[in-house]
N, C-alpha and C positions, 0 to 999 in steps of 0.2 A: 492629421490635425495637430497645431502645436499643441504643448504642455498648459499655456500660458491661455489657449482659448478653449479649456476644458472647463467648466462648473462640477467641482465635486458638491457633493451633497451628505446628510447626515445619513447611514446606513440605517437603512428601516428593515432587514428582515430577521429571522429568528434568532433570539438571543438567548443562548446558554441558560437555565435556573441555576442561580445560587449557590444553592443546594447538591448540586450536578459538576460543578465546575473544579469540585475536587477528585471528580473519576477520572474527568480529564487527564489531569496529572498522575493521578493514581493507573493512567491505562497507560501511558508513554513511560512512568518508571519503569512500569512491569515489562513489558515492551525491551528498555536498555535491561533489564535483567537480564534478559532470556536471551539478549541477541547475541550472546559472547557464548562458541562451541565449548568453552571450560562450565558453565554454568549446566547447559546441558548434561556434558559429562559427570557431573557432579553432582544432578539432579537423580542418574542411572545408577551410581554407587548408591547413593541411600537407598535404591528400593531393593538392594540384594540384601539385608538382614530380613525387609518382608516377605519377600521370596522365599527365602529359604524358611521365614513362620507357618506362611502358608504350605509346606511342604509339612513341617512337623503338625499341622492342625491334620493335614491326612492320611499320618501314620500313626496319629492316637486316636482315628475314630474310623483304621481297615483294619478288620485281624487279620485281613491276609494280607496286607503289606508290612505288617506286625511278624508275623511270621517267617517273612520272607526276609526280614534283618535281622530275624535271630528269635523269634518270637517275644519279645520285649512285650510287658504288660500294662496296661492303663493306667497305673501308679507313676510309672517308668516317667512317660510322656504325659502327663497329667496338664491341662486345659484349667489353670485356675490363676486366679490374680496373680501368684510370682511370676507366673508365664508373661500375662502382659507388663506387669515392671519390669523386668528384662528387657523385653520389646521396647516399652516407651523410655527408657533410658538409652537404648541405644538408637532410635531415633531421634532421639531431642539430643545428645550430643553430634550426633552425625548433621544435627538440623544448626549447629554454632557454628560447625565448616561452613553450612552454607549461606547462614547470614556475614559470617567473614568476609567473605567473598562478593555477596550481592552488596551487603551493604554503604564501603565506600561508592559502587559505580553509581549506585543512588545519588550522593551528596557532594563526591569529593570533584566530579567531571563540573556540578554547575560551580562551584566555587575557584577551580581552576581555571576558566574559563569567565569568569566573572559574569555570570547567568545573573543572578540572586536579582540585581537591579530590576535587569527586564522584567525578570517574572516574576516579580511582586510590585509592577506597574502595572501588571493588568488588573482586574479585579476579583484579585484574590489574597489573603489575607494570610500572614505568617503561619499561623495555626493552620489554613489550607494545604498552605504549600508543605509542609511536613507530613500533616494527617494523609494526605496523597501518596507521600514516599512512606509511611510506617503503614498503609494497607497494602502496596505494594510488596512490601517484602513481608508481611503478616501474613498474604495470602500465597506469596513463593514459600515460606513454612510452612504452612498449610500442609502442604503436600505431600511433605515428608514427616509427616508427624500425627495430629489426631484422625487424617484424611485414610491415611492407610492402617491406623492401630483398630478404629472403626469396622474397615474392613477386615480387618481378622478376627473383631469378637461376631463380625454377623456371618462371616466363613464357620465359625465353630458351633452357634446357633443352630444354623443350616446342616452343619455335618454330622452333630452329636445324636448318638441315640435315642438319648433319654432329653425331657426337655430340661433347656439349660438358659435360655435369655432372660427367662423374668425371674429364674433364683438369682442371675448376677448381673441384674441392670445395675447396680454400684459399681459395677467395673467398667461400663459405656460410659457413665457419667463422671465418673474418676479419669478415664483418658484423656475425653472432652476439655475439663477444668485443667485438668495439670498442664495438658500441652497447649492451653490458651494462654494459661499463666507464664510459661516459661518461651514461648513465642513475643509476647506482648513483650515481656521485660526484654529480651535478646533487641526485640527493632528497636525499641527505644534506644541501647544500649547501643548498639551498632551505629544507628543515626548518628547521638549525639557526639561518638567519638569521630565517627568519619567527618563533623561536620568542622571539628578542631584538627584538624588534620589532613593537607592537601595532596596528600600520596598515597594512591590507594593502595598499593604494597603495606606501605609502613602502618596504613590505618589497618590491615587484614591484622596484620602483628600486632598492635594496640588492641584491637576487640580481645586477639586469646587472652594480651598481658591482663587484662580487665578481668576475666574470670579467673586466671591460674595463682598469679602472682599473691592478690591478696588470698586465694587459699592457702599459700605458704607461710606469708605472715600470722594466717588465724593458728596455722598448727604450732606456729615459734610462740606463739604467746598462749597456747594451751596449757605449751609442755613446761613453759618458764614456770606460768602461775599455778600449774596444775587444776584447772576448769574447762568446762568444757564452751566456755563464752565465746571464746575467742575461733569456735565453728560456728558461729553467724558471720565471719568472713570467708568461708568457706563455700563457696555459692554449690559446687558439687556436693556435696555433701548435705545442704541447704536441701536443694532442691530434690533430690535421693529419697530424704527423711519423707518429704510434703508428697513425693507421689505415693510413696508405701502408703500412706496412711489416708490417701485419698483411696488409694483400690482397693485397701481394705488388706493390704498383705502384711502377712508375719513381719514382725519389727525382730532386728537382735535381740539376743536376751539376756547378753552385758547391760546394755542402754546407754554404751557407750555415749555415742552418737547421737543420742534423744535430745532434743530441742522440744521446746513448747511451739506449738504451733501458731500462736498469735505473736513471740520472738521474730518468726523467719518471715510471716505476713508483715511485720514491722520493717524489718531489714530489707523485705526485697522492694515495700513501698517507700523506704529512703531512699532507698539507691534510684529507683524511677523517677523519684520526685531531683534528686543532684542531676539525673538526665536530661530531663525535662528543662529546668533552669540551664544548663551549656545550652542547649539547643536558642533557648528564647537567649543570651546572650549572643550565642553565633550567626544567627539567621537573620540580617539585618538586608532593609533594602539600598545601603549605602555601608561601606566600607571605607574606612577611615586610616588615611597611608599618615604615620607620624615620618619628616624629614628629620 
């Protein structure tokens, strides 16, 4: 039949909810995450420090695997909040590798490609189309962070002799919160630079500059004025202080490094909020070429 003696007609079957239309996108980023062999690989480094937790949860709760490296004592290998600050600091930096990396292929492939137009003609709405890319890579963090810290306080629950979950539910709930907190800020963080920046190489390098750089500057202006102010640029450091003192573990006892706690909740909801705003200026459904 021709083209020309076809009747198209209004499509009447089911249509997407609202509501729904942001998984959409949120299942096709996650989707370009995961289809690149480096991300993969990337994903199998971060779970060698859990590995290797779960290995030490079962040497502080065998005496005879205790004995067999030397007889080492329950003190030695001690199962208490520093154990998991260690842990979730070294999963939540291992977990800024991996938003480096996921997060330009999220922002920077549509914008190289001149996507934005299309897909913000359909109906879906700027705040969509992000919300969709920041659970996407919220939930590739996920994985490598409160999914697995989780797992090894309910490994040591399970292994310990004596009972131990409900003297240290503050350390479940301490995991949870920190690595929501410093996941949440990372996508936003990730997004907003990947979306100012159309090379996903150079945007992997901007995400570090963004954490490392201004921690250089906070310590030049520590040392200059002699305060310690100028470690709320300091995001390592930042974020160090805020897990300690969520799990409940020993602080220094210079106090160097003490920050007030509603300080670093200030700081790190500015810096969200300056991400937030690139994002709503970058994320336009038309793009405007000056001659």
């Amino acid at each position: 039949m021709a083209v020309y003696k076809r009747n198209y007609t209004v499509y009447q079957g089911a249509v997407t909810p609202p509501g729904a239309r942001v998984l959409v996108l949120a299942r096709y980023a996650f989707n370009e995450a995961w289809s690149s062999k480096i991300t993969v690989g990337l994903f199998i480094f971060c779970l060698l420090p859990f590995i290797g937790s779960l290995l030490v949860i079962y040497l502080a709760n065998n005496p005879v695997a205790r004995a067999l490296i030397g007889g080492r004592g329950p003190e030695t290998l001690a199962i208490d909040a520093f154990f998991f600050l260690r842990v979730q600091q070294t999963q939540s930096w291992l977990a800024l590798v991996m938003a480096a990396w996921i997060a330009p292929r999220l922002i920077t492939f549509d914008l190289t490609d001149n996507a934005l137009p299309i897909l913000l003609s359909h109906p879906i709405s700027r705040f969509g189309y992000v919300f969709g890319k920041f659970l996407a890579l919220f939930t590739s963090l996920s994985l490598i962070t409160w999914l697995p810290c989780l797992l090894l306080f309910a490994d040591e629950a399970y292994s310990s002799p004596q009972p131990w979950a409900m003297s240290n539910l503050h350390i479940a709930t301490g995991l949870i919160a920190g690595s929501v907190i410093w996941i949440a800020f990372l996508s936003v963080l990730g997004l907003a630079l990947s979306s100012w920046v159309k090379w996903r190489v150079v945007a992997t390098g901007v995400i570090f500059a963004a954490v490392f750089v201004p921690a250089g500057i906070g310590a030049i202006f520590s040392a200059v004025l002699r305060t310690k102010w100028g470690l709320l640029l300091n995001v390592p450091i930042m974020m160090s202080s805020l897990w300690q003192r969520l799990l409940g573990a020993p602080e220094p006892q210079d106090g160097s490094f003490a920050m007030p706690t509603l300080a670093i909740a200030i700081m790190l909801s500015l810096a969200s909020l300056v991400c937030l705003g690139m994002l709503n200026r970058r994320i336009r459904a038309r793009e405007v070429v000056r001659g």
